[in-house]
C-alpha positions in Angstrom: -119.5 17.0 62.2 -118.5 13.3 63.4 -115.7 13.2 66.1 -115.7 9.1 64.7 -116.6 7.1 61.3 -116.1 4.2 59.7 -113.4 4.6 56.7 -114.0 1.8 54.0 -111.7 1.2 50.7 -113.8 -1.0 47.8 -111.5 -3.8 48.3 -113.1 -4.0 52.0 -116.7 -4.8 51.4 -117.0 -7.3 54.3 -120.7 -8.6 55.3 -119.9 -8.4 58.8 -117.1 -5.7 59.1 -115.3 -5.5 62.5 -115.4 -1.5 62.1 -119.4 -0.9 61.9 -121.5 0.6 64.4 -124.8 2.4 63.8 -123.7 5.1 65.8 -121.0 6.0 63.2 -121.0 7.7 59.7 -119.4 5.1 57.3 -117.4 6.5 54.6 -116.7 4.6 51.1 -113.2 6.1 50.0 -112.7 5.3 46.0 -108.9 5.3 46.1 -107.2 6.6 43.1 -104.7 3.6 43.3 -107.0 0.8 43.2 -108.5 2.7 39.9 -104.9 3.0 37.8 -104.7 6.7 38.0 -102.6 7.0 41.5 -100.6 10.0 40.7 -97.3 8.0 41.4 -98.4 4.8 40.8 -100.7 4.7 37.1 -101.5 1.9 35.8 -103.0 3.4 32.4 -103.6 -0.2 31.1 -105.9 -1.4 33.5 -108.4 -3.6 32.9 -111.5 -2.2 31.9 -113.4 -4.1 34.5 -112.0 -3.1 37.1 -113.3 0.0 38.2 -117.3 -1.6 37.1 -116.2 -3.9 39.8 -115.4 -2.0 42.2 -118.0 1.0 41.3 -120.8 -1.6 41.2 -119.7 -2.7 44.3 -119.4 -0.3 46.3 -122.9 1.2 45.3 -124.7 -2.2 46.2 -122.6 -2.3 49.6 -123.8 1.2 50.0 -127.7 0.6 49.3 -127.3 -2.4 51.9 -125.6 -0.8 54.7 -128.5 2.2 54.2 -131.2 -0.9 54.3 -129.4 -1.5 57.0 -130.0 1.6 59.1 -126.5 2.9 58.5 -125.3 6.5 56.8 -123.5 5.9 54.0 -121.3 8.4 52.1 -119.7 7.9 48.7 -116.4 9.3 48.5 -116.0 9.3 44.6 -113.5 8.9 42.5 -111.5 12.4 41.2 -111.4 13.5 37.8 -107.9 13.8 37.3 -105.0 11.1 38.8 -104.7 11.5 42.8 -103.6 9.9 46.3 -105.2 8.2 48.8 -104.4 11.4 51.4 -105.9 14.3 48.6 -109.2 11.7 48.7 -108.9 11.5 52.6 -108.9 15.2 52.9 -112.3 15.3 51.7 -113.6 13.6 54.6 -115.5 15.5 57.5 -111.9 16.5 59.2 -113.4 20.3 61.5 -114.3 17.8 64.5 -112.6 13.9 63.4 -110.4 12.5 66.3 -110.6 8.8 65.4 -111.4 6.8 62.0 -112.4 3.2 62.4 -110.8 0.6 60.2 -109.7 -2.6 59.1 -106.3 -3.6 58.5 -106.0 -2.4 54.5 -103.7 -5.1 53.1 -101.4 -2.3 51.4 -98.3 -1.3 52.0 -98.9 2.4 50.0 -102.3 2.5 51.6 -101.2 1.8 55.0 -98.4 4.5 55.1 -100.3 6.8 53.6 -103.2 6.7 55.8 -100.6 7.4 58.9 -99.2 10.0 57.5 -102.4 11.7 57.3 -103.7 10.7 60.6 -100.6 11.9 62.2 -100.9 15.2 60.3 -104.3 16.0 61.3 -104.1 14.6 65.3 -106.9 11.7 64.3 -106.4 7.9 65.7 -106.7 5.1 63.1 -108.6 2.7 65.3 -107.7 -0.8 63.1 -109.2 -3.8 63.7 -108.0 -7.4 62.2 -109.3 -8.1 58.6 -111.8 -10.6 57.8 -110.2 -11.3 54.7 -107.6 -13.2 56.0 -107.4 -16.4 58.8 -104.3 -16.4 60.2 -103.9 -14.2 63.7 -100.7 -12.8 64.0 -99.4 -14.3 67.1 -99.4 -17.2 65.1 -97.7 -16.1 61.9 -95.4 -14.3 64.2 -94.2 -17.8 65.6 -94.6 -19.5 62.2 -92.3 -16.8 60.8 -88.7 -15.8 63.2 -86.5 -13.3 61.6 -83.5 -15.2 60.2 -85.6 -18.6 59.8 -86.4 -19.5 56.0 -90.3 -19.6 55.5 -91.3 -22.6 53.6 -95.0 -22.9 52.8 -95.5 -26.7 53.1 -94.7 -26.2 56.6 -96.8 -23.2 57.6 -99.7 -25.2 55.4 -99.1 -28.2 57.7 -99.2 -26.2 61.1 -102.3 -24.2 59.6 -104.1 -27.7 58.8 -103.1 -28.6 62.7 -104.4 -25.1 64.5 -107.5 -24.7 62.4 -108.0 -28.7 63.1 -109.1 -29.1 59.2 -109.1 -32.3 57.8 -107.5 -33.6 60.5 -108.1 -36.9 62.1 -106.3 -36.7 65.6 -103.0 -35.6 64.9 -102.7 -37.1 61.8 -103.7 -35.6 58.8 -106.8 -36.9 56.8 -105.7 -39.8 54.0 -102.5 -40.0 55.7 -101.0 -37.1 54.2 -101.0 -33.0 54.3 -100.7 -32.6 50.4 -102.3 -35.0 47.1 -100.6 -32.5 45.2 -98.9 -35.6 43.3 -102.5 -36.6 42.4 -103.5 -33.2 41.0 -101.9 -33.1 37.4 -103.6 -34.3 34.8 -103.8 -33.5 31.2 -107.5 -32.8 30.1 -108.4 -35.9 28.4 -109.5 -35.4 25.1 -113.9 -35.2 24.8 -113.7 -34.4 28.9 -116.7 -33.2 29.8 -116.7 -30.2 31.2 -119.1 -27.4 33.1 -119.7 -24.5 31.0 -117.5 -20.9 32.7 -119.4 -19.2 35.1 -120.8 -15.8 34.5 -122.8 -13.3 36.0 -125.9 -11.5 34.1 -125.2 -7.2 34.4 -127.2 -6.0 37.1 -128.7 -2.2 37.6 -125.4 -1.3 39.6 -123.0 -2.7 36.9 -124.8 -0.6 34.5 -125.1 2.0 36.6 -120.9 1.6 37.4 -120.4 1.0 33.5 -121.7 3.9 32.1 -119.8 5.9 34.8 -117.0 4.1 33.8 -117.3 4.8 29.9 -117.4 8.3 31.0 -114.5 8.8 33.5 -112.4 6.2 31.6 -113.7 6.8 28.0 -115.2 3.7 25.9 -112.7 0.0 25.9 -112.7 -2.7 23.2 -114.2 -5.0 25.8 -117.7 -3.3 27.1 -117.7 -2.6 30.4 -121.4 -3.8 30.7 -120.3 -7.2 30.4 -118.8 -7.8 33.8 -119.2 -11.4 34.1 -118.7 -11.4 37.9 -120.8 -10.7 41.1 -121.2 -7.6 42.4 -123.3 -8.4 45.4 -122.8 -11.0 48.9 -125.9 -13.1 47.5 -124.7 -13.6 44.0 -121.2 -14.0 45.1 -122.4 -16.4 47.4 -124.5 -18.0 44.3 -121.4 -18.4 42.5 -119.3 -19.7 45.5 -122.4 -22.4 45.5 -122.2 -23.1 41.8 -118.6 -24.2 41.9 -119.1 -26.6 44.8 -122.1 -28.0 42.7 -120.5 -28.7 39.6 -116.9 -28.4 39.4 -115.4 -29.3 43.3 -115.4 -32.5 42.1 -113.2 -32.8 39.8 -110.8 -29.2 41.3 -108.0 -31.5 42.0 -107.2 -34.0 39.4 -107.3 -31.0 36.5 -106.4 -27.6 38.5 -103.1 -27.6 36.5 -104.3 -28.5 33.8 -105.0 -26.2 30.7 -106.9 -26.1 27.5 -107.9 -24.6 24.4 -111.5 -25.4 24.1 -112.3 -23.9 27.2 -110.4 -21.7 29.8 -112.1 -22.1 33.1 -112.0 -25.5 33.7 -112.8 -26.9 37.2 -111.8 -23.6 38.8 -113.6 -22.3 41.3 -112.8 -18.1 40.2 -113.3 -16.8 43.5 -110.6 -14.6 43.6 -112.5 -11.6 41.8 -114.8 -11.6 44.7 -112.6 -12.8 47.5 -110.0 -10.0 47.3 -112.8 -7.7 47.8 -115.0 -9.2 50.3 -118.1 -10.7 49.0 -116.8 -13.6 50.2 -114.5 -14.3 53.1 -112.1 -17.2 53.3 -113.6 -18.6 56.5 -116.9 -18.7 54.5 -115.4 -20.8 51.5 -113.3 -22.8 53.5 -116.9 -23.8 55.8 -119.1 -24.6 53.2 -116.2 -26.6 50.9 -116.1 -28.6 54.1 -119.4 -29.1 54.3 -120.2 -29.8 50.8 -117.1 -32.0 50.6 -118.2 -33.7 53.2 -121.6 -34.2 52.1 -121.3 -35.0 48.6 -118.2 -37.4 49.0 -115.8 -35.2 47.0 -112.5 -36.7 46.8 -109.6 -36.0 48.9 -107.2 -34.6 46.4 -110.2 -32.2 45.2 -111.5 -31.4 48.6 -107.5 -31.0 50.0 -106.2 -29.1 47.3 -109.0 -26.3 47.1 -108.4 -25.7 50.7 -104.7 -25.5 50.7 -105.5 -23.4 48.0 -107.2 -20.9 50.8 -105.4 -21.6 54.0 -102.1 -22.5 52.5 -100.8 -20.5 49.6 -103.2 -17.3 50.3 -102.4 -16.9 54.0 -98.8 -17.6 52.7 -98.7 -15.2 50.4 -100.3 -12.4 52.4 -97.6 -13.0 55.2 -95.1 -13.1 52.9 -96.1 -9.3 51.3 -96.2 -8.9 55.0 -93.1 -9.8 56.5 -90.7 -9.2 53.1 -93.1 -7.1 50.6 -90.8 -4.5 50.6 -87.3 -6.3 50.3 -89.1 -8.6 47.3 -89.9 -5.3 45.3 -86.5 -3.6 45.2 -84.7 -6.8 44.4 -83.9 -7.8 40.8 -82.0 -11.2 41.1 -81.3 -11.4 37.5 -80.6 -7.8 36.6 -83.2 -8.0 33.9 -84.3 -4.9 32.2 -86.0 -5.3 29.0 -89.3 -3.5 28.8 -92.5 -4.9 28.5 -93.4 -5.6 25.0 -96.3 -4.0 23.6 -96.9 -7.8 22.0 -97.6 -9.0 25.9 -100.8 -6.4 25.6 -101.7 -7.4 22.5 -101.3 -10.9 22.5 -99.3 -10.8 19.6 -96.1 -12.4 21.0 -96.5 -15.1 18.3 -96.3 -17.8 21.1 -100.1 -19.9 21.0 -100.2 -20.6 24.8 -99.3 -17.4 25.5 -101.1 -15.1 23.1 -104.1 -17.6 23.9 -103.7 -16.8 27.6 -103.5 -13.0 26.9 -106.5 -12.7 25.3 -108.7 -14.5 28.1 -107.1 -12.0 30.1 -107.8 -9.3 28.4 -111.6 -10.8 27.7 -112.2 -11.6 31.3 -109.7 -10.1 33.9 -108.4 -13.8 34.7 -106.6 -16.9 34.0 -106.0 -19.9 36.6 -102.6 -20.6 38.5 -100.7 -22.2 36.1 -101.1 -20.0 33.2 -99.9 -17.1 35.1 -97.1 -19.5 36.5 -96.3 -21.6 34.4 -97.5 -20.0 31.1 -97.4 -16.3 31.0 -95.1 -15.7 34.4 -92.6 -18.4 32.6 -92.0 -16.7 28.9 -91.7 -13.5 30.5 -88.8 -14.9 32.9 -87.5 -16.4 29.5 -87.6 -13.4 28.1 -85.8 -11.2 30.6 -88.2 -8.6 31.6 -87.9 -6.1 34.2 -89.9 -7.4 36.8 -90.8 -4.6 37.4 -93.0 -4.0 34.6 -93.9 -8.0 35.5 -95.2 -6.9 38.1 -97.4 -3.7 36.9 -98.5 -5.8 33.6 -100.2 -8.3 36.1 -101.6 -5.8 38.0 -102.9 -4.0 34.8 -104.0 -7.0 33.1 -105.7 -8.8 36.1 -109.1 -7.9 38.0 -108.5 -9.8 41.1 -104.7 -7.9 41.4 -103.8 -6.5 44.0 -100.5 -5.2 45.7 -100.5 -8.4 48.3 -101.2 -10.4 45.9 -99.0 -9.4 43.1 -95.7 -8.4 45.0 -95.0 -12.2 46.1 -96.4 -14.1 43.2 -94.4 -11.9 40.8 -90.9 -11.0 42.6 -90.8 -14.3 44.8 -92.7 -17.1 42.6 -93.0 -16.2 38.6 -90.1 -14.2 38.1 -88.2 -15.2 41.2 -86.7 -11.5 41.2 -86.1 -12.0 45.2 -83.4 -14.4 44.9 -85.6 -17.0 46.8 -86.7 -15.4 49.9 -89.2 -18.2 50.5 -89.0 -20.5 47.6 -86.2 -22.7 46.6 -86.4 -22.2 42.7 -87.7 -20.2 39.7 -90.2 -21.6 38.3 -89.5 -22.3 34.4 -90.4 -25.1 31.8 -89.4 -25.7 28.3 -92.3 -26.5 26.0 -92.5 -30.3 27.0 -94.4 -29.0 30.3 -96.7 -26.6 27.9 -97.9 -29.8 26.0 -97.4 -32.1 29.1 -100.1 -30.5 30.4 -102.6 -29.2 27.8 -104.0 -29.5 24.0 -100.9 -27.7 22.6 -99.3 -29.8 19.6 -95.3 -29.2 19.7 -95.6 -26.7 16.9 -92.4 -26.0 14.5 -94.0 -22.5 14.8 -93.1 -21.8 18.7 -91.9 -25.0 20.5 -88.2 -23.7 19.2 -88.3 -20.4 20.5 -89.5 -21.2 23.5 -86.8 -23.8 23.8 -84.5 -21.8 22.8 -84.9 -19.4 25.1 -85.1 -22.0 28.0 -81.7 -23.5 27.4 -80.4 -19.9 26.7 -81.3 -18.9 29.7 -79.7 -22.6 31.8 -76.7 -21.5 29.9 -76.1 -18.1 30.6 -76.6 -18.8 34.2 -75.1 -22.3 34.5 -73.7 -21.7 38.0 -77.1 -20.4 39.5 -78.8 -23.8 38.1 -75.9 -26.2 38.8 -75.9 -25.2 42.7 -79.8 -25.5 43.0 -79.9 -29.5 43.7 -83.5 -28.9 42.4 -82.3 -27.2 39.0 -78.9 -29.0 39.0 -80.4 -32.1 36.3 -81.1 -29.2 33.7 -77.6 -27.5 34.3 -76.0 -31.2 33.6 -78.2 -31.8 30.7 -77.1 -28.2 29.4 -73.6 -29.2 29.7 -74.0 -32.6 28.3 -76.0 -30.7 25.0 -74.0 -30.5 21.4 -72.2 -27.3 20.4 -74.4 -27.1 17.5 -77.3 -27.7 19.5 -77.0 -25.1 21.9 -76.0 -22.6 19.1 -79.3 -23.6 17.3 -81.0 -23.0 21.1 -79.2 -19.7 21.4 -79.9 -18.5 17.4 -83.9 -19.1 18.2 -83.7 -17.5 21.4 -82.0 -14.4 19.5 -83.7 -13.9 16.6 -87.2 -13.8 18.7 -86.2 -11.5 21.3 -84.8 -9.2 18.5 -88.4 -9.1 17.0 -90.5 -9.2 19.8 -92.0 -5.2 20.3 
């Protein structure tokens, strides 16, 4: 029996882990939680692939650390919903003092690992993840308690400390952000690079068909994981983006269309969260690349702040306020989530459109979780609660770090404003400002409706935001008539909508 191993969670499958040593048993832990069937936390709508891409995986990380000289144990999933501590009592505990880890990104994790170190006497030896870039002596000075965080400065300071695209002490172009540059509407006949998709290897079938048994069959076969599995195909993909759509990342990355969902996103998020790529890996070879194929600036800029900006952000954020986000509900919403947000049956194109690539791939870019799906949901008063477990069911690169800011603070803005300074919410003039949706009879209405109900019912809110105050105005300004019309649409939807 081991007095030390290495503990890894699927979401930790680093190529050069800080815990390793040859000397050590390693132990892969399937955590009921990252599955949907954490006894206190379920997520019974989970993507279905989800647990291929974890399963499949893990089992490749496994056959390369054993290639690699090390033992390898596969602590798999249970059969019936669980915790973290009743799949951590199955490790190797008669002689265990210390278990060797790095840092797991998960507030639920976290405590519970604690709790059962300190019940059995065993030291959690945790070493700095190599999923994230920013140390913490630095984001403890970026971030003083009572001081507002604001991410274009902590993107700025990170620019200057990592010294990336930076020309002295000036940033490159003249400017930190060409985020001005970087919304443009899909001209019609664009050109563009076909999505990128992975071809099932012998672990994704291996991880599907365990799947289809633990989980039982889904509408979408598991066996058609589109995403890497492994470093080199992750790495592949990684490559592929910076080959054919880097270029052209900046001036369309808010942009969305019909004819083809992807776009010039990169999509390395599925991998990322997980560790077949690290962010100091991507943020190295866009560099290069951008440097050696002359990509412009505002393509080049915005994928990295992209990486060092808004991820790091984010992650400190869940950090520093995770907890404080979750049990706020700004609004006092409480409507439950529609079963016509699963379905994609909301009646609303841009949304039901957005749905279904979801549920057809486990992903949509930025703004159609902002600005689309994150937006009608705020519209429509929804517990954010159930926000915030929909994107986490819905989504395969979710995950509690992730979802707690970018729900509660951004899309739903649940927090009050903890670190942003508005909701973010658009009438329909933004949906069509920005892709191949005509402003159809059929839902430009009733999501207008719903946008100036939702000014007016919370006038004072918008009118002493000086960035929201221009809407509260025009809201005042509006007819009688038309804001009953507004308020009639806005009714008569939510009424229906199940």
């Amino acid at each position: 029996m081991p007095a030390d191993l290495t503990l890894i969670f699927p979401h930790q499958l680093f190529a050069e882990h800080p815990s390793l040593e040859k000397k050590r048993p390693v132990y892969l832990l399937e955590d009921p939680l990252l599955y949907g069937i954490d006894r206190h936390q379920p997520l019974p709508e989970l993507h279905p692939f989800k647990a291929v891409l974890h399963r499949a995986s893990l089992l490749a990380f496994q056959e390369r650390l054993e290639k690699e000289g090390f033992e390898v144990q596969l602590v798999s999933l249970p059969t019936s919903p669980a915790t973290t501590e009743y799949q951590l009592e199955k490790l190797p505990l008669a002689q265990l003092t210390r278990i060797h880890l790095a840092e797991v990104s998960d507030y639920l994790i976290e405590r519970r690992l604690i709790r059962f170190a300190k019940r059995n006497d065993i030291e959690l030896v945790t070493s700095p993840s190599p999923n994230f870039l920013s140390p913490s002596e630095f984001l403890e000075r970026e971030f003083p308690e009572g001081k507002k965080p604001f991410m274009a400065r902590f993107y700025q300071h990170q620019r200057q400390r990592m010294d990336i695209l930076m020309e002295g002490s000036e940033p490159a172009g003249g400017q930190y952000s060409f985020d001005e540059d970087n919304r443009k509407k899909l001209p019609k006949d664009h050109p563009v690079p076909d999505a990128p998709a992975c071809k099932p290897n012998a672990f994704v079938k291996e991880a599907a068909k365990w799947a289809d048994n633990r989980f039982g069959k889904s509408e979408v076969p598991r066996e058609s994981l589109p995403y890497p599995v492994t470093h080199r195909d992750a790495e592949a993909w990684l490559e592929q983006f910076l080959t054919e759509r880097f270029q052209e990342f900046g001036p369309y990355e808010d942009a969305i269309s019909t004819q083809q969902r992807t776009l010039f996103h990169s999509v390395l998020t599925p991998m990322l969260n997980i560790g077949l790529l690290s962010p100091e890996q991507v943020v190295e070879r866009a560099l290069k690349v951008g440097k050696e194929k002359e990509i412009p600036l505002n393509s080049l800029e915005g994928f990295i702040r992209q990486v060092i900006g808004w991820r790091e952000f984010m992650k400190a954020m869940y950090d520093q306020k995770g907890v404080e986000m979750r049990n706020r509900n700004f609004w006092n919403f409480n409507r439950s989530m529609p079963q016509a947000f699963y379905d994609g049956t909301t009646g609303i194109p841009p949304v039901d459109d957005a749905i279904r690539h979801a549920r057809e791939t486990g992903y949509c870019h930025h703004i159609e979780r902002l600005m689309v799906l994150g937006n009608f949901m705020l519209l429509c008063r929804i517990d954010p609660d159930d926000v915030y477990r929909w994107f986490m069911e819905l989504f395969i690169d979710a995950y509690d770090w992730v979802m707690v800011p970018n729900v509660y603070g951004m899309s739903q803005f649940a927090d009050g404003g903890l670190f942003t300074t508005k909701p973010y919410l658009s009438g329909s003039n933004y949906i069509c400002k920005m892709s191949d949706y005509k402003k159809s009879k059929d839902w430009a209405p009733i999501w207008d409706g719903l946008y100036w109900t939702f000014i007016d019912d919370h006038l004072d809110i918008f009118a002493k935001n000086h960035r929201l105050s221009m809407m509260a105005r025009t809201c005042e300004r509006m007819s009688p008539d038309k804001k009953a019309e507004h308020r009639q649409n806005a009714e008569s939807f939510l009424q229906q909508l199940k």
